[in-house]
C-alpha positions as CSV (number, residue, x, y, z in Angstrom):
1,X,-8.2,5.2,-3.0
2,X,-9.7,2.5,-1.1
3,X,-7.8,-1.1,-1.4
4,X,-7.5,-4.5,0.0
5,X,-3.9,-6.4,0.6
6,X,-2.8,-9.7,1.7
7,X,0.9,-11.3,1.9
8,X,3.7,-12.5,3.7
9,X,7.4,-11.9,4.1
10,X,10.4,-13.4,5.6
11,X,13.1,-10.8,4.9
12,X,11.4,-10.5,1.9
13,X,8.4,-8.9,1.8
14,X,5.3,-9.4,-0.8
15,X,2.1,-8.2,-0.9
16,X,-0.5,-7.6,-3.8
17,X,-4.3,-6.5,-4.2
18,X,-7.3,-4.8,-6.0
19,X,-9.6,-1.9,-5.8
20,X,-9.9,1.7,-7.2
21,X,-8.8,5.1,-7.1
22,X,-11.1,7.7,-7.4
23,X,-11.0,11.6,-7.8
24,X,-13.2,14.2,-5.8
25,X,-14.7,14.9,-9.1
26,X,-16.1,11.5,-9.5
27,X,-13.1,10.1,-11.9
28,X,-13.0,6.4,-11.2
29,X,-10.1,3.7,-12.2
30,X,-10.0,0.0,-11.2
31,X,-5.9,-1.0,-10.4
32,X,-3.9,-3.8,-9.3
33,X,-1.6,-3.1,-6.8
34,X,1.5,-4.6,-5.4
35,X,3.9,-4.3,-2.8
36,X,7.4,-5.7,-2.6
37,X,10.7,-4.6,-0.2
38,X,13.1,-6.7,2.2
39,X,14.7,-5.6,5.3
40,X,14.6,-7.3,8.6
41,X,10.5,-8.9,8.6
42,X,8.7,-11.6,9.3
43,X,4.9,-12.0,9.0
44,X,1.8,-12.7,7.4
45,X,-1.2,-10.2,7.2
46,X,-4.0,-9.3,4.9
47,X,-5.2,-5.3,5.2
48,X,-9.0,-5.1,4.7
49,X,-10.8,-0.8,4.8
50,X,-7.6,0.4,3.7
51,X,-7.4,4.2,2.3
52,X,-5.3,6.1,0.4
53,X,-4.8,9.8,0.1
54,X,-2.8,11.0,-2.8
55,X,-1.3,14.6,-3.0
56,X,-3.1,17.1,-5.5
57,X,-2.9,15.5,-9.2
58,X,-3.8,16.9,-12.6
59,X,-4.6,13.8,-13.8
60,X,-5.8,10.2,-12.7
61,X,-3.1,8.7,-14.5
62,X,-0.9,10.6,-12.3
63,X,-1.1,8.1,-10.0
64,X,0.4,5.0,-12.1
65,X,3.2,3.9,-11.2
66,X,6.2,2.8,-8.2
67,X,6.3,4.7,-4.8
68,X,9.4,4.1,-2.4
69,X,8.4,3.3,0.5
70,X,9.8,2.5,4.1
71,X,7.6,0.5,6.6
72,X,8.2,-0.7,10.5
73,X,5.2,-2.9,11.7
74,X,4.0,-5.1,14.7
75,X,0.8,-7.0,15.2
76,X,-0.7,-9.9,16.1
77,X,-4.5,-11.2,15.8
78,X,-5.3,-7.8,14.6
79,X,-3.4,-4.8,13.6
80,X,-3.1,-1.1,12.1
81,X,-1.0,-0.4,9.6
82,X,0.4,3.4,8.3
83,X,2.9,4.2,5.4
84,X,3.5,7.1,3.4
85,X,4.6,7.2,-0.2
86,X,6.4,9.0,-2.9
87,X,6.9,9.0,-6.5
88,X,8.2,12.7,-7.5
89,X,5.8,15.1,-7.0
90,X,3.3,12.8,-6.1
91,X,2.6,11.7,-2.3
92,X,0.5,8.8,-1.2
93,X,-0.5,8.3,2.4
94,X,-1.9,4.6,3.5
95,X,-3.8,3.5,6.7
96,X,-5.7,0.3,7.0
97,X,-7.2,-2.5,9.4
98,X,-5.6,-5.9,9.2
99,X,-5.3,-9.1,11.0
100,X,-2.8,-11.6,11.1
101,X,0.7,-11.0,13.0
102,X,4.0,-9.4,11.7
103,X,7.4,-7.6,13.5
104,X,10.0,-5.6,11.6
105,X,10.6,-3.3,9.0
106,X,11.5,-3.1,5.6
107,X,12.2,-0.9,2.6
108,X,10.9,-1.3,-1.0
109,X,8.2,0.0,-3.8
110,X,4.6,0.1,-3.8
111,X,3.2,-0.1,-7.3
112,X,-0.2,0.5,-8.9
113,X,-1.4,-0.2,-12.5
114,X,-4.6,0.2,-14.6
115,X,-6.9,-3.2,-14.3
């Protein structure tokens, strides 16, 4: 999957986006995706090249739905972020290149839908 995110958070945290998921045999399906949690954070940032690897699936619409997730992040100016994801059998791993500054970390669900 490759995706874009922007938000903000203030021991809440929100953050939503666009792109597509595709499968090594060519598959292709346009989502939203969104990202909310709460814990101790502060921050705004936006997550530009990001990439996701998803755990062998059967099918693409697998991959629809909420992941719990757990994140601890610093940054200012520009920044790296890394989670990884799960929703039952299914694992999602995320890594992307951001800018803007954040500290702390929070818990909450990462969700993706069809577009």
């Amino acid at each position: 999957m490759e995706f874009s995110l922007s938000g903000w958070s203030a021991f809440v945290r929100k953050a939503s986006g666009e792109r597509s998921v595709r499968c090594s045999e060519g598959t292709r399906m346009k989502v939203w995706l969104s990202a909310t949690g709460g814990g101790i954070t502060f921050g705004k940032t936006e997550i530009r090249e990001g990439i996701g690897k998803f755990s062998e699936v059967y099918d693409i619409e697998q991959v629809l739905g909420s992941y719990a997730s757990a994140a601890a992040h610093a940054g200012a100016t520009e920044s790296a972020e890394a989670q990884a994801l799960t929703k039952g059998p299914v694992s999602l791993a995320l890594s992307g290149k951001g800018s803007g500054w954040n500290v702390g970390f929070a818990f909450g669900r990462f969700t993706i839908s069809r577009r």
